[in-house]
Structure formats: C-alpha cells, structure tokens
C-alpha positions in Angstrom: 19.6 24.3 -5.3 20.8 25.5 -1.9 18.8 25.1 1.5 18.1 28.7 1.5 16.9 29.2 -2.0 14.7 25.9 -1.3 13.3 27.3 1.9 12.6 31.0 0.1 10.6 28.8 -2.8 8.8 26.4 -0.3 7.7 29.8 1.4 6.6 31.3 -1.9 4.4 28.1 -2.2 2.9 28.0 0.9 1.9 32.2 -0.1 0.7 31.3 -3.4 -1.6 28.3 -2.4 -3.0 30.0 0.7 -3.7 33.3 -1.7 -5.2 31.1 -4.2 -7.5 29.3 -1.6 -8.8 32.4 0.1 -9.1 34.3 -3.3 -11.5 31.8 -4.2 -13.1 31.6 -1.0 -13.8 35.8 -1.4 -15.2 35.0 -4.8 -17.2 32.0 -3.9 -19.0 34.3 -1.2 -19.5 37.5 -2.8 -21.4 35.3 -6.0 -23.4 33.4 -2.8 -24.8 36.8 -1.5 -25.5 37.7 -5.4 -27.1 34.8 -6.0 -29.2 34.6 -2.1 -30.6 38.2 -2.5 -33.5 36.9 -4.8 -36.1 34.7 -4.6 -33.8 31.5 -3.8 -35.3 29.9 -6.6 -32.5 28.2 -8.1 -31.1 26.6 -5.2 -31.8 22.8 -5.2 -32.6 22.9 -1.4 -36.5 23.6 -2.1 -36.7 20.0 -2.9 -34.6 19.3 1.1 -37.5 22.0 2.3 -40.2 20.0 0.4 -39.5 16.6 2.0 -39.5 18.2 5.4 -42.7 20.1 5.4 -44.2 16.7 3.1 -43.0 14.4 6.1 -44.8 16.9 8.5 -47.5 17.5 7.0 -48.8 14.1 5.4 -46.4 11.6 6.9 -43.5 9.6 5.6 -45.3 7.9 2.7 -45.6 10.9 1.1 -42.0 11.6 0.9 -40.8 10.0 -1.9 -44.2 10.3 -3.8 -42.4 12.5 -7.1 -46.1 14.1 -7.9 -46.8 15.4 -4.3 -42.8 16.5 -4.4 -43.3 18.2 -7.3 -46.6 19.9 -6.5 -45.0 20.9 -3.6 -41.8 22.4 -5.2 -44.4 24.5 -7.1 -45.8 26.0 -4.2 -42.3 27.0 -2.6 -40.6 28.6 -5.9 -43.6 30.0 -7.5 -42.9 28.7 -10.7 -45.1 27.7 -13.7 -45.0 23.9 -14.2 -44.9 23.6 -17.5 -41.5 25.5 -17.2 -40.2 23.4 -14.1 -38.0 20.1 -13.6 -38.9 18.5 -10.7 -35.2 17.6 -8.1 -36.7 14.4 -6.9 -35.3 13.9 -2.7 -33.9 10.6 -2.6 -32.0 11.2 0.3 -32.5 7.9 3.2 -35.2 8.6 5.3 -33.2 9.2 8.4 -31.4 12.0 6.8 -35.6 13.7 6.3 -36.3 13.5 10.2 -33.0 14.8 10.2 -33.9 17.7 8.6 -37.7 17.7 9.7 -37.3 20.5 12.0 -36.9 23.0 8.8 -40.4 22.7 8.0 -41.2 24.8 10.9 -39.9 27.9 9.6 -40.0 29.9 6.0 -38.7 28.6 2.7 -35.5 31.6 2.9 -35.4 31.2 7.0 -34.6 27.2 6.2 -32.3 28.4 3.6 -30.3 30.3 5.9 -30.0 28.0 8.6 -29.1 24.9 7.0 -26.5 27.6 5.2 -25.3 28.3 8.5 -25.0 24.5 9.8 -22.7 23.7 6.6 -20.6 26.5 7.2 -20.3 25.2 10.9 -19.7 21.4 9.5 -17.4 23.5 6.9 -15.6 24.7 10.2 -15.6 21.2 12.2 -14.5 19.4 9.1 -11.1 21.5 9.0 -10.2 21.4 12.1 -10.7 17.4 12.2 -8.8 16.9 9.7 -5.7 19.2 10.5 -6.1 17.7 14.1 -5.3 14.2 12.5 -3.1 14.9 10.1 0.6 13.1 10.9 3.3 15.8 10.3 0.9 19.0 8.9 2.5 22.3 10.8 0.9 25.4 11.4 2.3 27.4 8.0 0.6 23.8 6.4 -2.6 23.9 8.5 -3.3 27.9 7.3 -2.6 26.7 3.5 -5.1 23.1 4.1 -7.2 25.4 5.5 -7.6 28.0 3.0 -7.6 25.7 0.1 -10.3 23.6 1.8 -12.5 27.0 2.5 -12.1 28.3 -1.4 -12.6 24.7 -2.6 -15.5 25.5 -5.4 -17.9 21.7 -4.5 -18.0 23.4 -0.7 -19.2 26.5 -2.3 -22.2 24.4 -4.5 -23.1 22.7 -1.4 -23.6 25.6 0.4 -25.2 27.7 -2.2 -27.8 24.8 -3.4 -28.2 23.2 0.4 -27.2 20.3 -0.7 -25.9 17.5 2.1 -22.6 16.7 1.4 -20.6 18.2 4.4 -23.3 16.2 6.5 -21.9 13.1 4.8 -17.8 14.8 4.7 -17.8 15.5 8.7 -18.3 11.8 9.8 -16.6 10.3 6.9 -13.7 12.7 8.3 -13.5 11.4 11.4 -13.9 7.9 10.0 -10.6 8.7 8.3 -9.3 9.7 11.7 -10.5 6.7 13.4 -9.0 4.4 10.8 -6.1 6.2 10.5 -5.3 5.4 14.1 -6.6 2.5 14.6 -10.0 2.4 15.8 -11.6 0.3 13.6 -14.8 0.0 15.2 -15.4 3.5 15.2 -14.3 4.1 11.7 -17.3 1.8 11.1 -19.6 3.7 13.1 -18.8 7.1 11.7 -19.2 5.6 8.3 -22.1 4.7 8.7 -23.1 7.5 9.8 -21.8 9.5 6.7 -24.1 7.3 4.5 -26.8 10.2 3.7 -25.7 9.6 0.2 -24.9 6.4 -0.1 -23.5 5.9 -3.8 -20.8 8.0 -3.0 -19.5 5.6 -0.3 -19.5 2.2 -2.0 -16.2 0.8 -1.3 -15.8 2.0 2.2 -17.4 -1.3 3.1 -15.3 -3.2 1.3 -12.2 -1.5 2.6 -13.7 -3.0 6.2 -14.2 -6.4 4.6 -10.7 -6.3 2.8 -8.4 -5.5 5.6 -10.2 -8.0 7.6 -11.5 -5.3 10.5 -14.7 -6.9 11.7 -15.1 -4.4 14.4 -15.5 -1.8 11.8 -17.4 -3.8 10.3 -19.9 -5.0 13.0 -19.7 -1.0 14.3 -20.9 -0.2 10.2 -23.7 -2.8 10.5 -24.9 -2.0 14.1 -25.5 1.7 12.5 -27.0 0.8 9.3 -29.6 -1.7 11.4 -30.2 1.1 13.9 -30.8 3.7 11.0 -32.7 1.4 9.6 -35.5 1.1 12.6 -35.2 4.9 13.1 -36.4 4.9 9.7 -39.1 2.5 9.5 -39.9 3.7 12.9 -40.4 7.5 11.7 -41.5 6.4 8.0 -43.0 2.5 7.7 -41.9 -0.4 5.8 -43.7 0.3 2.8 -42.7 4.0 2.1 -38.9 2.6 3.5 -39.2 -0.2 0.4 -40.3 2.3 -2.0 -36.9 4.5 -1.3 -34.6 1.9 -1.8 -36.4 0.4 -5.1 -36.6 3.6 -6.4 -33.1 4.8 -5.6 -32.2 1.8 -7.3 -33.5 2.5 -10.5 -32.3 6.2 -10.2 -29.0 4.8 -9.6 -27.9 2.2 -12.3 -30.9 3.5 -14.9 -30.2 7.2 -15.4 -33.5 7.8 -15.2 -36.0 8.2 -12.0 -39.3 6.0 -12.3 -41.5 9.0 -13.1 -45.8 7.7 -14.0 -47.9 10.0 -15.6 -46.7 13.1 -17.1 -43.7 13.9 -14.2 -40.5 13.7 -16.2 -37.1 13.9 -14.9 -33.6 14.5 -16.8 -30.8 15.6 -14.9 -28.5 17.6 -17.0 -26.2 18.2 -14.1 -24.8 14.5 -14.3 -20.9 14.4 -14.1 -20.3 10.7 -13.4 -17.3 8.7 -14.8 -20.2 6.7 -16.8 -21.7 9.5 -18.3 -18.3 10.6 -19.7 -17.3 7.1 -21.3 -21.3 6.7 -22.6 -20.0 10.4 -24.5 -16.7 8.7 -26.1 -16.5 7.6 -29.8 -17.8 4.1 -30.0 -19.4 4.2 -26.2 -22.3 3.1 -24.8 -23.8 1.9 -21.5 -22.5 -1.5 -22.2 -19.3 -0.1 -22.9 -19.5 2.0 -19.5 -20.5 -0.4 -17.7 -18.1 -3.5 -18.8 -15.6 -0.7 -17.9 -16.6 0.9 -14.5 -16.5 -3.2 -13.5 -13.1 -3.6 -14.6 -12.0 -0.2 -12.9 -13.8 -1.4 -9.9 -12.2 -4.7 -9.7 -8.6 -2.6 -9.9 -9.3 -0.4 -7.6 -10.4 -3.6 -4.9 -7.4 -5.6 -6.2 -5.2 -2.2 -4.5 -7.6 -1.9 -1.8 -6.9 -5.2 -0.8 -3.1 -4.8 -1.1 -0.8 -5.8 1.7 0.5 -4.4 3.8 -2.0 -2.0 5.2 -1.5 1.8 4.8 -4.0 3.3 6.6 -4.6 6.7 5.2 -4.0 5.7 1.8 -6.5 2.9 1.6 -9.3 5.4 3.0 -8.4 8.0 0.4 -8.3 5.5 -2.2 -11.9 4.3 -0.9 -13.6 7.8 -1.1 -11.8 8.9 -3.9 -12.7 5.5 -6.2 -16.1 5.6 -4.6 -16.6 9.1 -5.8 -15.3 8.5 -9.2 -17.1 5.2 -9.7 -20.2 6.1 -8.3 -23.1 5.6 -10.8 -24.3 9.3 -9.9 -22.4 12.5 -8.9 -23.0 16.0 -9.4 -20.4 19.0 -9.0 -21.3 19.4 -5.1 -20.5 16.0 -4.8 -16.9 16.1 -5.6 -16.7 17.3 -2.1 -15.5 14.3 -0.7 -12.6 14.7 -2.7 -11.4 17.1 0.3 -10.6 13.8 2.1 -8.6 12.2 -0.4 -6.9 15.4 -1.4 -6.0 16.4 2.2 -4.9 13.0 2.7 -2.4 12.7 -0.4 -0.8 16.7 0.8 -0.5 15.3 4.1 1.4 11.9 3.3 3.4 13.8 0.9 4.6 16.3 3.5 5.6 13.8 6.3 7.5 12.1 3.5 5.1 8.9 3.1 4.6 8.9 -0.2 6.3 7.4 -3.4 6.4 10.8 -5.6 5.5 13.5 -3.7 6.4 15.6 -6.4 3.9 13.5 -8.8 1.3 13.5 -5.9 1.9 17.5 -5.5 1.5 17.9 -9.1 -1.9 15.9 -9.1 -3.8 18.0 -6.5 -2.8 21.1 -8.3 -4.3 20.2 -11.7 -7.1 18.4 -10.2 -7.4 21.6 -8.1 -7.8 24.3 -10.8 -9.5 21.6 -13.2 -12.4 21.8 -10.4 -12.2 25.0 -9.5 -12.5 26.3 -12.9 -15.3 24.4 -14.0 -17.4 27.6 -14.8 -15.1 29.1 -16.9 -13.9 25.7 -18.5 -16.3 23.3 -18.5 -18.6 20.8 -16.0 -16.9 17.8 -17.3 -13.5 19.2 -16.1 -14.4 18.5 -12.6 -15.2 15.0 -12.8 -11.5 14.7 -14.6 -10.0 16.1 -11.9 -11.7 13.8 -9.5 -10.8 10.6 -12.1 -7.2 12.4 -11.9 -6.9 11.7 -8.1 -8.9 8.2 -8.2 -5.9 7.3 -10.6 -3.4 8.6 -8.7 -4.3 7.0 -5.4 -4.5 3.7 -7.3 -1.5 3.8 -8.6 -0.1 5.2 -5.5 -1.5 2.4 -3.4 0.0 -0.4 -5.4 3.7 0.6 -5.5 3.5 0.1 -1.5 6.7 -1.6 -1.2 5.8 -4.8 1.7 7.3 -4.7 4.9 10.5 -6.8 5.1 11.1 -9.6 7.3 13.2 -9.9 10.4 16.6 -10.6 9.6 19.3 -11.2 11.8 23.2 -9.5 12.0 25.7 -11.3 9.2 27.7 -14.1 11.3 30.6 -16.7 9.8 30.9 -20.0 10.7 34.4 -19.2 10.7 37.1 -16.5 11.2 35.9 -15.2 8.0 33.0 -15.7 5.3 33.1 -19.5 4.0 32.5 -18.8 0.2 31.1 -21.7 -1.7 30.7 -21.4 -5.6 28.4 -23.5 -6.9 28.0 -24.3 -11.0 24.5 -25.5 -12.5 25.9 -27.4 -15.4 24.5 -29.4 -18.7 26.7 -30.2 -21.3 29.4 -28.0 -20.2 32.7 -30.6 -21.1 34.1 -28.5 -23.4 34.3 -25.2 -21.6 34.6 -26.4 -17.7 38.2 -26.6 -17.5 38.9 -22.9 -18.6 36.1 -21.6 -16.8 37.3 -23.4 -13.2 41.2 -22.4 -14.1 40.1 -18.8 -14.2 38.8 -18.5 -10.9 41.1 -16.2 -8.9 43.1 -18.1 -6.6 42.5 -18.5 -2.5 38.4 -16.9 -3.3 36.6 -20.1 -3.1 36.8 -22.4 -0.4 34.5 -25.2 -2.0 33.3 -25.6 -5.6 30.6 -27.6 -6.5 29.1 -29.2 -9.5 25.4 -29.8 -10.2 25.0 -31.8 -13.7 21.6 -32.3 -14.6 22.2 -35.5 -16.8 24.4 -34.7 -19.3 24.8 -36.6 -21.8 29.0 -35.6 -22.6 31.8 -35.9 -20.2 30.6 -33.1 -17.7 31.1 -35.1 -14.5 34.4 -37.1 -15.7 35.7 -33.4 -16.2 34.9 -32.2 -13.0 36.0 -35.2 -10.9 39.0 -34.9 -13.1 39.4 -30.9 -11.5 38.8 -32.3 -7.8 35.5 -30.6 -7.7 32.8 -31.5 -5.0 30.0 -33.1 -7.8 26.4 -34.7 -7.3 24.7 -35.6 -10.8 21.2 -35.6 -11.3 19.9 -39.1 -12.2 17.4 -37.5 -14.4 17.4 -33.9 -16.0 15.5 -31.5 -13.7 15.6 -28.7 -15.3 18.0 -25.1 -14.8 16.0 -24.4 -11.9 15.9 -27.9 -10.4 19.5 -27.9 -10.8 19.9 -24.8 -8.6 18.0 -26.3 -5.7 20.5 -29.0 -5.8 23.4 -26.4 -5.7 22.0 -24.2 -3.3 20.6 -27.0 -0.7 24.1 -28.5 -1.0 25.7 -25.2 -0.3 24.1 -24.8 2.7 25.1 -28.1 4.2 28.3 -27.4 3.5 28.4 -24.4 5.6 28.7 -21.9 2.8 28.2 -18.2 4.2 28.3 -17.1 0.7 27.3 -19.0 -2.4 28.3 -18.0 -6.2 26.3 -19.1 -8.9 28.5 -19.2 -11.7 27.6 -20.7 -15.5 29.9 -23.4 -16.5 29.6 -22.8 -20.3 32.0 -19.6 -20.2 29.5 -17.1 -20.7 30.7 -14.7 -17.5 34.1 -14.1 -17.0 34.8 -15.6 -12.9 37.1 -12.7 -12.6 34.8 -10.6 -10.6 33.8 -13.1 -8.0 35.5 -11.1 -5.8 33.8 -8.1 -6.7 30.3 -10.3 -5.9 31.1 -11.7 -2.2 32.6 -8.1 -1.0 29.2 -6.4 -1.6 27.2 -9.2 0.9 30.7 -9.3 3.5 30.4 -5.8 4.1 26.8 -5.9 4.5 26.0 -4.1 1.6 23.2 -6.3 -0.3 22.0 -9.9 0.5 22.2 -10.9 -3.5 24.4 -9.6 -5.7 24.0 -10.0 -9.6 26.9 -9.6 -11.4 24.9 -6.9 -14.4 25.8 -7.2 -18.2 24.3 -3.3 -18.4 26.9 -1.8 -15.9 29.9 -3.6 -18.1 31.0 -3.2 -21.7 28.0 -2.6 -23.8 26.2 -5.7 -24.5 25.3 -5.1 -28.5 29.1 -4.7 -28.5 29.7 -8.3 -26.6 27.9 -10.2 -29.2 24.5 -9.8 -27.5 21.5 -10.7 -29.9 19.5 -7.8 -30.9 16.4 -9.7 -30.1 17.8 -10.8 -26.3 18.4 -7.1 -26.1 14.8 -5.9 -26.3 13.2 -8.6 -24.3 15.7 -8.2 -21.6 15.0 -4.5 -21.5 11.7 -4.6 -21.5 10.9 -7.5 -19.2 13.7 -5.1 -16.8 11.3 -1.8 -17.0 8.6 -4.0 -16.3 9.9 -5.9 -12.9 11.5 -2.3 -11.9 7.8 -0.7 -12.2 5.9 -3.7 -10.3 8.8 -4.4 -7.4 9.4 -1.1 -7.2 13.1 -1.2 -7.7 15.7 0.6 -9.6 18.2 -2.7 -11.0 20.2 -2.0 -14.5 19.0 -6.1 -15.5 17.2 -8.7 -13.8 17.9 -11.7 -16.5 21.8 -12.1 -15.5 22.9 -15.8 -14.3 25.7 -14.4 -12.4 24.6 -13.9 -9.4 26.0 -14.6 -5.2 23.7 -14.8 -2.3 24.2 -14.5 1.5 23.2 -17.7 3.9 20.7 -16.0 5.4 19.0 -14.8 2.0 18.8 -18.6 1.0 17.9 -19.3 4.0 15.2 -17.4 4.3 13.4 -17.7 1.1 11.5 -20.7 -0.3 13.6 -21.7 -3.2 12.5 -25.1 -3.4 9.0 -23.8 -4.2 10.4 -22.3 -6.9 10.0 -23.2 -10.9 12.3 -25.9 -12.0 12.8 -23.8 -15.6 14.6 -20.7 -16.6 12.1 -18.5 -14.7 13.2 -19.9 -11.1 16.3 -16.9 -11.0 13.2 -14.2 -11.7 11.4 -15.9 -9.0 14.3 -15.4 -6.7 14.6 -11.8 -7.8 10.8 -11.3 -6.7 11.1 -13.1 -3.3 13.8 -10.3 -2.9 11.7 -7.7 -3.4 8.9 -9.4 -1.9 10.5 -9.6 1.6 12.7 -6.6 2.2 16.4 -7.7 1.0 18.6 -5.3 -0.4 20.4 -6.1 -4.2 23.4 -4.8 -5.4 24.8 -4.9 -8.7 28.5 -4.8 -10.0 29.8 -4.4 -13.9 30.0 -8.0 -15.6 30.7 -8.7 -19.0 28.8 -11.4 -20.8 30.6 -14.0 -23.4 28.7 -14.7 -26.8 30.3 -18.2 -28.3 29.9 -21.4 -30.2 30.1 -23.6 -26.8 28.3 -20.5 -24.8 24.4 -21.7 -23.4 22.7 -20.4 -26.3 19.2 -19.8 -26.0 16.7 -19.9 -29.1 14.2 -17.0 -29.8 11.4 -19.5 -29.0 12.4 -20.5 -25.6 13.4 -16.7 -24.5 9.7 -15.9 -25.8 8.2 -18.5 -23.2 10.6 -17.5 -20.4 9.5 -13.6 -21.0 6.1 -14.3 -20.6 6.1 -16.9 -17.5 8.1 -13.7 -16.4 5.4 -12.1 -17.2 3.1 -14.8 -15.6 5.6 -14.4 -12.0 4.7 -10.6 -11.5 1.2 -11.0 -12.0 1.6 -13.9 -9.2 3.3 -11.5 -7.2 0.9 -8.8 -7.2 -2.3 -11.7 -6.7 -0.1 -12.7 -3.7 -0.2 -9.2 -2.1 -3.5 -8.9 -3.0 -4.1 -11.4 -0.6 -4.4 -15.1 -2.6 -1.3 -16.6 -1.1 1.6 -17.9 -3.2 3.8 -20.5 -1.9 7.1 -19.6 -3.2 6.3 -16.0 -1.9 5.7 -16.9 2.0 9.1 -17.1 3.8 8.3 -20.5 5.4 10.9 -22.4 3.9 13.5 -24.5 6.3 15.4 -25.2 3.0 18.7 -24.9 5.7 17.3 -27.8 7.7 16.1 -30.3 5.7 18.1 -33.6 5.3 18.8 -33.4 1.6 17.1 -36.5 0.0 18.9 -35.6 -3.3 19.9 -39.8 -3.2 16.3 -39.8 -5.2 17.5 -38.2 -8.1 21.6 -37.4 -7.9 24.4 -39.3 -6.8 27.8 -38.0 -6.2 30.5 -38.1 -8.8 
C-alpha cells in the first residue's frame, strides 16, 4: 500500500470514527429530552435526591435505613408501592454531603443540575485526558473526543444521575499523575474517585505492587480524612451500618432487606452474573473463577518493568470487569482504559496496535448497541478490553541491560570452540577433521566421565582437554566449557556436539553474525536448513520441538525458527553477562540460556544448519525428551514468576562467571 493511499484510508478513519461518535452523541441526546419531558420517574437519581433531603431532614442515621428510603422514593415518584422496587443508595457517606445541597431545591430542579454538573465533568474529563495523552494530535483529539461524548454508559449516567463521571474525573487525573510520575498524587486523586468503591479494587494494589508508597500513603491519608468527614457529618454507628451493609450487597447479590422491603436488581451485568448463567455454573463456580482471574490479572499488574499507562488501564479495566456489582452506567470507566489503549497504539507503544485497534472497535459497538442487541453485550465488551490489557501487559518485553561496544583481545576476534562430550570416541576424529581450517584458534574438550576412549582421542588430536572426575551432567559440562573459554581469552565461543550430529561446516557462518555485531548468540537452526523429517528427524522430536518453540516464542516474545538446537556460538560479553553457573546441570540448561537472552535485552540470530540422525549420533529416548519438554515448560513459568517479581537466580545478571578462579581441580583434571 503506498503512503498516499495509507494516508487517504487513515483520513477515512479518523471521518468515520468521529461521525460514528457524534452520531451517537445526537441520538443519545434527542432520547434524553424524550425521556426528561415527563415525570422523571424512571431515572434512578430519585433514590441520589432521597438520601439528600433524608440526610437533611432526619440526619445521617437515616440514610441508609432501606424502609425510610423507600417511603421516601414513594413520595418523590408518586408511585403505588405495591408496583415499586426500591434503588437502595449505598453510595459512602461523603459522597451524600456531597450531594446534600440538592435537597434544597425540587425533585426535576435537582435533576437538572446534577445533569448539568456531569455534562461539565463530561467536559473536564475530555480535556484531561487529551491533555495527557503522549502523542494524540489534534485530528486524534476531535475523534477521542467525539467517541468519548457518544459513548452510550456517559449517556446512562446522565440520563439516570447516576455518579460515575464523579468517580471518572479524579480517577482521570490519577491516570495523569501516574502516568507521569506523581505517585503521591495518583494516590490522592484515587482516593478521591472512590464514590463507588467496587469498581476500583485493584487500584490499590497497583500502588502496593509497583512499590509507590507515596501513592500509597497519599491513598490512605484520603480514605482516613474521608473517613472523619464522614463520621463527622454521619456518626460511627450509621458509618458501620454502610459498610456492613454494602458488604452484603456486594458479595451476596442480595441487599439485607427486614420486613416486607425486597430488593432484586435485574439490571446486574457483572462478570459473575454471566458465568452463574453458563451450563454447569454456579456461585461456586463464579467465584473459584473471578479468584483465579483476579490472581492473573495481579500476577500482570505486578509485571516488571513498569509501564505506566498500561498498568492503570489494566487496573480500571480488571477492576471493572471483576467487580462483584456493575450496571451499564458503570462501564464508564472503561473510557480510561479505552482512551489509554488508542493512545499507546498511536504513539506506537503497543505490541499489536492493529489487535488493540480492533478491540476497542468491537468492544465499542458491543456497548453501544446494547439496546438493540442485548444488556449482556456490554459487559462482553468490557471482559473484551479487561482481556486485552492483560494480555497486552504481559508480553512487555523487559528492559535490557547495559552492554558495552564489541572489543578483541587481539587484532581480531579470538574464536574458541568448545565440545561438551560423553562417549563421543567413535565420532570425534571426523567431527574435529571437518572443522574448516584457520577458524578456530583453541579447541577444547569437556568429557563428563566417559567411560570409552573420549579423552585418549582427543589428547591424541592435540586438543586443549579437562575431564570431569565425576559425570555432571550436559549442563554441568557446559559450565566447564564456557568458564574455561573465558580464561582462555575467547571473544567468541562455539558450542559444537562431538557425536557428529551438526555438520562444523557453518562455524563460520555462526562467529560472522556476533563479529559484525549482528546478535550476541547465534544458534545454528535445523528449521532454516534442509527439512528435518527429510534428515532423519523423529516424528515425535518434531512435534515437541515445535510446540515447546510456539510456546517460548509467545512467552519471550520472540520470533526464532527453533529453540532446542545444540549448535549454538556466544559473544564474551553474552557469557559474561549472564549467570550460567546458576543454571540446570541437565538438558534444560541451553533453554535456560535462551530465556536469560530474552530476559535481558540480547539480540539472537539464526543461520540454516542441518542436523545428522545416526547410529553413534546422541540419541535421545521419548522418555527423557518428555521430561526435558516439561522442565521447559517448568523454565517459562520461572521466568514469568521472576518478572512478576519472586526473584530467580539464574535470571539476575549478577554473575562474575569471567572472574572467578576456576576451581574445576574439584571435579576435572586436564587430559
């Protein structure tokens, strides 16, 4: 696609999603002034007018008494109350004096005026966040701002007077705060945003996860504060009675209603009430599985490195979604998240923008059409974004180390080739006579106690050998190798297998790539060569390794043809840098290599090998491949606990493998 066709369908876009946002903004209002010419009836702010003139006129113990609310709510919509359902007000008690001054004027005047202070917040909540935003230009700004003015929840909250863009403009410029850095007022706008608290129950463990105690002392300063105001304005007692009651109303479904007041809200929309309406669900069911979301959604929240923006969309949104109670005005807050996922995509921040663009769009219409599809289709849309964010969140790559310019310790590279061998008489002498000529200026030998002539071979080829006293294993054998390497100045180290199965030919190939600066490791990759069904290649070996290869790519984040290759050349400072030694001593210490890579910012490249399938080739049984893929397995969960924040040793580059004396006189001696 050329750069003007692009620009002439990014334009088209931009029309499209500003005509769709203001289209729905005209029909949102013309249905309000439909709906606002009658009695005002339906509106759920008569129970928000209720507690106001209940708080003024017999004191904040009455309140959250449901049989004087309901009497009350009588009174104001002039409806028989054997035909009514009583909209309890379990909003904190701060948010009533709040909201006090109402009571002075008319059921409709009220109306109107706290209609008018949402559309202001409406106003004030744009503008904060297109004043924050990192890259959003004006064509951008007129499209965020149309789509957030037509988005259907900000229609419900105005119509029914509802409280949500009280609780959207502070958590706004909480996101701003955090976003830049201000932690302790991220915590105090929070705070401030918590008129509806269940909708905001992992914004304090974002705090507590990315260790910001000023946000978190700024969140707890407000909550104490609100909390005098309110037993201040209120009492303890009628303050108690709140919270035990919202409790109830919270993880019961049900309100705690005496006498003959019953409530059922049948405008429920919450993740829990879907999975209770599954085949085969149930509240246990729900609830073992809103825990186990949870403790995903706190594993990414907890993900390093930080990403600012991403972890507070990821908090509101998950919140949101995992909140034991939401209705359709609720789903608000998903302005935050939504304006946050455009805005990363745009300044090129994301992973798949196109995936992230798709997401808003469906979750977009899904919740915009809710009328003419159904109610349940906004809470999708909502669980839509939640999942996106997560997944989103945990592909962060991590933010490489520090690593200094490529140097030799001579006029040019010092390449050392190092073979991990066991048992490997019989095929040694080809595989060291078809190394090409003037490419390796040491060769070393690790045996690991074999029992055959391994080491008389190799002393018999003039290589540099150490053998183990003991078998350590093929990972134990490559610290050997490696450590060795190092202290003989290598500047570039070859793993090569002694038993024949890669052909040496391409060593070459392998040290260019790290000389010229290209990659750090190199594998030499069975997948780029002659097909490996057609070089002998077990059909079995085949699957595993392409499976346990889409796996790594998906959790590292990378894009390598195979992963499982024992061919493979490193650069000094790669081995220098990495904690090898705290590695496995088994098969799975080169997928713990491969991780570390990953892990801490180095680049891999891959050339076309060919693998070698013979009688006196390593040969590996179904059996042990089995246990190597699943302590594979077992390596990438380590690796995403260690970014979650329980350290791993052989994933913190601490290791002074380059400076230790090597001790290997404990267990090797040299041939």
């Amino acid at each position: 696609m050329s750069r003007r066709l692009a620009q002439r369908w990014l334009r088209l876009a931009f029309a499209a999603a500003t005509g769709a946002g203001v289209g729905s903004f005209i029909a949102w209002a013309a249905i309000w002034v439909n709906l606002v010419r009658g009695s005002l009836a339906g509106p759920d702010f008569f129970s928000f007018y209720a507690a106001a003139r209940l708080y003024v006129l017999k004191g904040g113990s009455a309140v959250y008494d449901l049989a004087q609310q309901k009497q009350l709510e009588l009174q104001i919509t002039g409806q028989a109350a054997d035909r009514f359902i009583v909209l309890p007000y379990f909003h904190p008690p701060y948010y009533t004096l709040l909201i006090s001054p109402l009571a002075a004027l008319s059921y409709q005047q009220a109306y109107f005026a706290m209609a008018a202070f949402n559309l202001l917040l409406g106003a004030a909540l744009i503008v904060l966040l297109v004043r924050n935003s990192l890259s959003i230009h004006r064509r951008a700004a007129v499209v965020a701002s149309a789509l957030i003015a037509g988005f259907f929840p900000l229609f419900v909250t105005v119509l029914q007077g509802q409280s949500d863009l009280v609780v959207l403009v502070p958590l706004a410029a909480a996101y701003a705060a955090w976003a830049r850095g201000r932690h302790g007022w991220a915590g105090i706008f929070s705070a401030l945003a918590l008129s509806k608290p269940q909708l905001l129950l992992l914004i304090p463990f974002l705090f507590l996860a990315r260790r910001a105690w000023r946000a978190l002392a700024g969140f707890a300063a407000v909550v104490a504060a609100l909390g005098v105001v309110s037993v201040a304005g209120f009492g303890f007692s009628a303050v108690w009675s709140y919270l035990a009651a919202v409790g109830a109303w919270a993880f019961g479904g049900k309100l705690p209603t005496g006498g003959q007041l019953v409530y059922t809200d049948t405008a429920v929309y919450s993740l829990r009430n879907i999975l209770e309406a599954l085949p085969g669900g149930g509240k246990a069911v729900a609830f073992v599985i809103l825990v186990l979301l949870l403790a995903l959604v706190a594993l990414s929240l907890s993900w390093r490195p930080d990403k600012p923006r991403l972890d507070f969309a990821l908090a509101v949104a998950a919140s949101l979604v995992l909140s034991p109670h939401q209705n359709v005005h609720d789903l608000a807050l998903l302005v935050i998240p939504g304006f946050a996922l455009a805005d990363l995509a745009l300044a090129g921040r994301l992973r798949w923008p196109r995936a992230a663009a798709a997401v808003l769009v469906i979750a977009y219409a899904a919740i915009n059409l809710t009328l003419a599809i159904n109610l349940w289709s906004a809470a999708l849309g909502a669980l839509l974004v939640a999942a996106y964010l997560t997944v989103e969140r945990m592909s962060v790559r991590p933010d490489p180390i520090p690593l200094g310019e490529l140097a030799w310790s001579g006029p040019r590279p010092r390449r050392v080739i190092v073979l991990p061998a066991y048992r490997a008489a019989k095929t040694l002498v080809e595989v060291v006579g078809d190394i090409p000529p003037g490419h390796a200026d040491r060769i070393l030998l690790v045996d690991d106690a074999s029992a055959d002539a391994t080491v008389s071979v190799a002393t018999a080829l003039r290589l540099d050998v150490i053998r183990h006293k003991r078998n350590l294993g093929y990972g134990g054998n490559q610290k050997t190798c490696y450590r060795q390497a190092l202290e003989m100045g290598a500047d570039v180290v070859v793993m090569l297998h002694p038993d024949g199965q890669y052909d040496p030919a391409i060593i070459p190939n392998l040290c260019k790539v790290i000389e010229e600066g290209d990659a750090d490791i190199v594998l030499g990759s069975r997948w780029l060569g002659l097909d490996p069904a057609k070089a002998g290649m077990p059909w079995w070996k085949r699957i595993g390794n392409r499976f346990l290869t889409s796996a790594e790519n998906r959790v590292l984040g990378l894009h390598l043809s195979e992963y499982h290759t024992g061919y493979r050349a490193y650069s000094r400072r790669f081995l220098e840098a990495i904690p090898f030694l705290e590695n496995s001593n088994d098969f799975v210490f080169d997928t713990q290599v491969l991780i570390q890579a990953a892990a801490f910012g180095f680049k891999i490249g891959e050339v076309p090998a060919i693998g070698k399938y013979h009688e006196d080739a390593s040969s590996v049984s179904f059996g042990t491949s089995t246990v190597y893929g699943l302590k594979t397995l077992a390596a990438l969960v380590r690796y995403v606990t260690h970014r979650a924040g329980f350290r791993c040793s052989w994933l913190t580059p601490a290791s002074d493998a380059h400076k230790q004396s090597l001790a290997v006189g404990q267990v090797a001696h040299d041939g």
